[in-house]
FIBA-176951 format. One record per residue: x, y, z of N, C-alpha, C, CB in turn. Coordinates in steps of 0.05 Angstrom, whole numbers, padded with zeros to 5 digits, always signed. Glycine has a CB too. Layout:
FIBA-176951
XYZXYZXYZXYZ ...
//
This chain:
FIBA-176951
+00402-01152+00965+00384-01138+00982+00365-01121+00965+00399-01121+01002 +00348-01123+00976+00326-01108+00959+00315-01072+00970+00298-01131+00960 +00319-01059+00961+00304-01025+00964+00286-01035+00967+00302-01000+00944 +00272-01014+00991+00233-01015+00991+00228-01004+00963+00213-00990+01019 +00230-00981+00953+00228-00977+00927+00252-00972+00902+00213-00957+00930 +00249-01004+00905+00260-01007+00881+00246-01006+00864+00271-01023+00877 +00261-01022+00825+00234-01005+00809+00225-01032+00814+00234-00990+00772 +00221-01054+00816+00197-01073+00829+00180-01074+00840+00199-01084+00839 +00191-01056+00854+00159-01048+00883+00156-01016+00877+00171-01053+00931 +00168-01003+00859+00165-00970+00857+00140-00973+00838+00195-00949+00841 +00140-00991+00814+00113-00993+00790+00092-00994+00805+00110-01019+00769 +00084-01010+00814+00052-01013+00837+00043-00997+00850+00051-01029+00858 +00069-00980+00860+00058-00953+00880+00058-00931+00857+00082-00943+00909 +00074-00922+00841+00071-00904+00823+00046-00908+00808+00094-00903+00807 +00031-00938+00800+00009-00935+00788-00014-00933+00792+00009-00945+00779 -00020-00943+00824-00031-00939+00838-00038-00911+00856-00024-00956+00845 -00015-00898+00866-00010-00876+00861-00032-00853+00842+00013-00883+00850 -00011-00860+00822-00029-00847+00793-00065-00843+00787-00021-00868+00769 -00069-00871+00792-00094-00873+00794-00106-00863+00807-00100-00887+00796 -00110-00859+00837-00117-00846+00863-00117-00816+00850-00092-00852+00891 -00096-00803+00849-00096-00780+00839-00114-00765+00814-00076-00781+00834 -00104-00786+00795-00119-00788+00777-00159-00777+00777-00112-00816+00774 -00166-00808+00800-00191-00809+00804-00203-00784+00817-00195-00830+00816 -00179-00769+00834-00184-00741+00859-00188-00721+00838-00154-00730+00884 -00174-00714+00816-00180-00700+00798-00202-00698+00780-00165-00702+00789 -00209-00724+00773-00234-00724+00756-00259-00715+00778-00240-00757+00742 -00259-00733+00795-00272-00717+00810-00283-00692+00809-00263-00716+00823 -00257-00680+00821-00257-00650+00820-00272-00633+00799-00232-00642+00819 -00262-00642+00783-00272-00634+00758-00293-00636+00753-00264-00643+00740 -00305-00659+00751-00334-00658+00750-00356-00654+00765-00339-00674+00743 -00349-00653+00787-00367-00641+00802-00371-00614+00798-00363-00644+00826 -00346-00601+00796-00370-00572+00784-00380-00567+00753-00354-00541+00788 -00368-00593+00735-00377-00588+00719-00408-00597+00718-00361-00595+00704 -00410-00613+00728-00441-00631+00724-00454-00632+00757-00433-00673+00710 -00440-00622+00772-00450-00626+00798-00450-00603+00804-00438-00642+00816 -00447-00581+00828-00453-00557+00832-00449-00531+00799-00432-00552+00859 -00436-00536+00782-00443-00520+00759-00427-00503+00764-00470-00512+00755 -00418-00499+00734-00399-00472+00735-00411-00450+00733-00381-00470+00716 -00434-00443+00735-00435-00411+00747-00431-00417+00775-00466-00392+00740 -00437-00423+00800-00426-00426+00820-00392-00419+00822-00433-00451+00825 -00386-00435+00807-00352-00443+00808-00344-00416+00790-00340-00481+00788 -00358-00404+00781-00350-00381+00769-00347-00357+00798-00375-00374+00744 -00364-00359+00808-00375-00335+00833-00351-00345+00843-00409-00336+00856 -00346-00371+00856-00317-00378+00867-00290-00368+00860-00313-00403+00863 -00286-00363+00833-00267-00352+00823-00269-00325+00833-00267-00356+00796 -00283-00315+00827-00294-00289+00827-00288-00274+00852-00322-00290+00824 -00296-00292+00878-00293-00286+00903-00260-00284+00907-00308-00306+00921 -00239-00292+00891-00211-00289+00895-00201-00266+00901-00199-00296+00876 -00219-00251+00880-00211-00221+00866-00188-00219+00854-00210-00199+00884 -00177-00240+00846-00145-00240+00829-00155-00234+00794-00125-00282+00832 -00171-00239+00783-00182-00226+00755-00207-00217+00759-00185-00246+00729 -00214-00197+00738-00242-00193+00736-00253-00202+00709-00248-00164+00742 -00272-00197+00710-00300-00208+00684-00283-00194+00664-00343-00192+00687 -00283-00211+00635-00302-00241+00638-00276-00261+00643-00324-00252+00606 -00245-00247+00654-00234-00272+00655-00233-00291+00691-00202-00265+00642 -00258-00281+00697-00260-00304+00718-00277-00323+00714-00267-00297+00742 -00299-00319+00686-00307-00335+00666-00295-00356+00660-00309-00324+00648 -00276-00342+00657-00255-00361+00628-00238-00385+00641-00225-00338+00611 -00224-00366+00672-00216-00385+00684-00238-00412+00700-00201-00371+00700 -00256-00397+00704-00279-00422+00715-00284-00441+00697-00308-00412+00722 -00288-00433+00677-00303-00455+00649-00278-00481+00634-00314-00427+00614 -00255-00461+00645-00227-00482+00631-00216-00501+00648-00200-00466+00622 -00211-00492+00679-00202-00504+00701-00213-00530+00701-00207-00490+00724 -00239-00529+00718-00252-00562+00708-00250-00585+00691-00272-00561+00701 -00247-00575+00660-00232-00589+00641-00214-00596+00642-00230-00583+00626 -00191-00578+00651-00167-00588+00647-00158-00607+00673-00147-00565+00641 -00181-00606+00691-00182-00628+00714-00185-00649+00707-00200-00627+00733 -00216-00655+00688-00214-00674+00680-00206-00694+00669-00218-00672+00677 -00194-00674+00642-00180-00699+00621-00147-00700+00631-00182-00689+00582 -00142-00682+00647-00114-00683+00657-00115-00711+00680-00106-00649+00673 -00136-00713+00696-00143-00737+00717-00137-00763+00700-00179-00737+00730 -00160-00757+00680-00176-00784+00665-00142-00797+00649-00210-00770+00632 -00117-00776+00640-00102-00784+00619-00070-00800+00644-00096-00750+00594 -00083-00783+00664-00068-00794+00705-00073-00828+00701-00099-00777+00746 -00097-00826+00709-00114-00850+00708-00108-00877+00685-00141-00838+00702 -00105-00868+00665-00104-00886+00639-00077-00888+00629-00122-00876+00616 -00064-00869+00645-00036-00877+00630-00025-00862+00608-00038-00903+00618 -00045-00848+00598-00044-00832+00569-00024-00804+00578-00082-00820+00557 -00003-00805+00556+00006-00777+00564+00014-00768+00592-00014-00760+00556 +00027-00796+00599+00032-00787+00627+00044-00762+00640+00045-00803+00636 +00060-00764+00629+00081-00736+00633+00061-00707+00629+00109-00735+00604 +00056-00709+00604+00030-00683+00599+00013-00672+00627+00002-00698+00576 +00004-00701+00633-00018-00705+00657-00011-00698+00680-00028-00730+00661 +00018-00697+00689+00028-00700+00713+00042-00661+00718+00053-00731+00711 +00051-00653+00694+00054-00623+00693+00035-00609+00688+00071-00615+00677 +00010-00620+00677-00010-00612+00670-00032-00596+00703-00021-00639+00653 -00031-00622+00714-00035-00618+00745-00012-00612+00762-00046-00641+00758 +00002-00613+00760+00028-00595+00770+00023-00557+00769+00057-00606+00745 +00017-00556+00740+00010-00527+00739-00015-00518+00750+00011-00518+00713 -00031-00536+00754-00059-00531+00766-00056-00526+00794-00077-00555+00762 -00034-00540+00806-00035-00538+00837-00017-00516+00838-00026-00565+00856 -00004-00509+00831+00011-00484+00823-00012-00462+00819+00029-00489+00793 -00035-00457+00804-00037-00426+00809-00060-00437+00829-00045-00401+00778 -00068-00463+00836-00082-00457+00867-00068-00456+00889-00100-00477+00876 -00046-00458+00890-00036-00448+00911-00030-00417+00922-00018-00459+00910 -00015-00404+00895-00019-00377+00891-00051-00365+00895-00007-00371+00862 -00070-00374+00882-00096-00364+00894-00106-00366+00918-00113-00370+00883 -00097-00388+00933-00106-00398+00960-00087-00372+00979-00095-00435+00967 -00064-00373+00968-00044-00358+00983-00049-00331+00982-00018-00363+00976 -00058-00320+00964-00062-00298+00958-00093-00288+00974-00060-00299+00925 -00106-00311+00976-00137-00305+00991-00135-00302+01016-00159-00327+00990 -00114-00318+01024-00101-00322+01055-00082-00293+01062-00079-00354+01056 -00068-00285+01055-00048-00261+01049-00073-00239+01050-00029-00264+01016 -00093-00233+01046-00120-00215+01036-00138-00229+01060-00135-00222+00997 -00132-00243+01075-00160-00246+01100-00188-00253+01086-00167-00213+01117 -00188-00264+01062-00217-00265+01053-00229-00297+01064-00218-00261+01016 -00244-00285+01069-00266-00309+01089-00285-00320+01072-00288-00294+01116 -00276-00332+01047-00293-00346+01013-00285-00380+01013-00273-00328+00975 -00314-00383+01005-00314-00415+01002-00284-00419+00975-00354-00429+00986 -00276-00440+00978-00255-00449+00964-00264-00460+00929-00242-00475+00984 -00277-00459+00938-00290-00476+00905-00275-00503+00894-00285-00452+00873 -00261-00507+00915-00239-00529+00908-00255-00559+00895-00222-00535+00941 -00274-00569+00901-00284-00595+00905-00319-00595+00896-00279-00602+00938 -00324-00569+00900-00355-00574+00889-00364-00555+00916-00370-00614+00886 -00354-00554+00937-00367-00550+00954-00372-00517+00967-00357-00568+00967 -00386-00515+00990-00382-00470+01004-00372-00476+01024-00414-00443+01016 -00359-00494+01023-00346-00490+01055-00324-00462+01056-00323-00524+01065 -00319-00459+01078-00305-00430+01073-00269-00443+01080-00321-00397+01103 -00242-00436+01068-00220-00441+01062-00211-00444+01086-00209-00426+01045 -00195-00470+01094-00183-00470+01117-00158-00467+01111-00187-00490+01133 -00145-00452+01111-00121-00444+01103-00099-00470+01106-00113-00417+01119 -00094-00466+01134-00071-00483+01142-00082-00516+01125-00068-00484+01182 -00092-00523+01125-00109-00551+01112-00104-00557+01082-00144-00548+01113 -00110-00526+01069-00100-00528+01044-00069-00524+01041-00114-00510+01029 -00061-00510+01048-00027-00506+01051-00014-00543+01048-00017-00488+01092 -00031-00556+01069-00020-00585+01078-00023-00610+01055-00039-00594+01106 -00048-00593+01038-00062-00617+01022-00038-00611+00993-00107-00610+01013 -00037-00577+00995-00020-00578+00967+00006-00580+00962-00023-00560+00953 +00028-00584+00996+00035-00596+00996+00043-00628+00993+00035-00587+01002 +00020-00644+00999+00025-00666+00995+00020-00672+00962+00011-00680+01014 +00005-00658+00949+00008-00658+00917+00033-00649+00904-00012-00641+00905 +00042-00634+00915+00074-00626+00906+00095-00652+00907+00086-00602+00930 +00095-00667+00924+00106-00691+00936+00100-00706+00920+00099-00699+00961 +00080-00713+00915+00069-00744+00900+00072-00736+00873+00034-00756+00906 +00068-00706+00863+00073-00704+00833+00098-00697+00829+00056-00684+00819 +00114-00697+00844+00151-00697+00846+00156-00729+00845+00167-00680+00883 +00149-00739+00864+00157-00765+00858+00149-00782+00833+00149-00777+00878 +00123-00782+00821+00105-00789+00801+00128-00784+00783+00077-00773+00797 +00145-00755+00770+00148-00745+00756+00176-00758+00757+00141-00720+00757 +00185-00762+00777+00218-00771+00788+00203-00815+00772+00227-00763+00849 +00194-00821+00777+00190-00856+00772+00188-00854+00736+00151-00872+00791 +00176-00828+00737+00175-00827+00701+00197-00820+00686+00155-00807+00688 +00223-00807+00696+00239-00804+00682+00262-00816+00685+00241-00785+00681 +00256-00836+00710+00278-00865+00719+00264-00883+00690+00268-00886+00764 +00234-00880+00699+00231-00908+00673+00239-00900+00643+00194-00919+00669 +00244-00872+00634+00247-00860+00606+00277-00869+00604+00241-00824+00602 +00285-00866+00627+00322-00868+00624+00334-00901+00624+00339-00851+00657 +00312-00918+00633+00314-00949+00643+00308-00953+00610+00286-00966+00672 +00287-00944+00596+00281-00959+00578+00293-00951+00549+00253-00960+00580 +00313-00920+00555+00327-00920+00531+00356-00926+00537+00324-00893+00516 +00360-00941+00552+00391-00960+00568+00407-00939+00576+00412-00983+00546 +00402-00918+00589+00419-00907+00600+00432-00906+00620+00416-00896+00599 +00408-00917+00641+00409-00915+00670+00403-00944+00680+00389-00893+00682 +00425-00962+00677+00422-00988+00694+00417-01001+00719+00434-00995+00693 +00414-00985+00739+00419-00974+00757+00392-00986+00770+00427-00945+00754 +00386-00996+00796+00362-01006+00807+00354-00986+00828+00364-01037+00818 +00355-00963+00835+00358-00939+00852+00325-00920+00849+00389-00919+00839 
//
């Protein structure tokens, strides 16, 4: 009998998966890098009020990057693991900032995507949950395949 996800049918969705994610990140990333611009995405930070100048600078100008090549390395396969805690910790202090904006009543565009829309709380709560999930699981297929491929774990589970 065969598991729906076994590792047969778990590779295709995990890479596919990956990719999707991957591609949501670069995205992200570049759109404020090359598309609305990080002084924008700076004021975004800014509007948190969780640091002040110049490290809402610092965090605006690095975030994007590490969207990027953290997506692009999602995407390609490179450094998977890196890539997958890499954005793991990313959705980690946006959640704390989202939560923290939400906790504070502040009525500020999200800067999440490029865009001013102003933060729908419950929406984001839902979205970074489902990133928690897929980069749990992502992270769970990568350390079945580390354990498959140094013969530890024979196991089709």
């Amino acid at each position: 009998m065969v598991a729906v996800f076994s590792s047969m049918n778990r590779q295709p969705v995990a890479l596919t998966a990956s990719v999707l994610l991957g591609v949501w990140f670069v995205y992200s990333g570049g759109v404020k890098i090359f598309g609305t611009g990080l002084d924008e995405f700076t004021t975004a930070v800014a509007n948190y009020k969780l640091v002040k100048a110049p490290w809402d600078a610092v965090a605006a100008y690095s975030v994007p990057w590490l969207e990027l090549i953290a997506g692009l390395c999602l995407m390609l396969g490179i450094l998977r693991k890196g890539a997958i805690l890499t954005i793991a910790g990313l959705v980690v202090v946006f959640s704390i900032s989202v939560g923290w904006a939400w906790a504070h009543n502040l009525d500020i565009s999200c800067g999440c995507h490029g865009g001013t829309a102003k933060i729908q709380y419950w929406h984001k709560a839902a979205e970074f949950a489902g990133y928690f999930i897929l980069l749990g699981w992502l992270w769970w297929v990568e350390r079945k395949n580390d354990r498959r491929s140094s013969g530890a774990d024979s196991s089709d589970v």
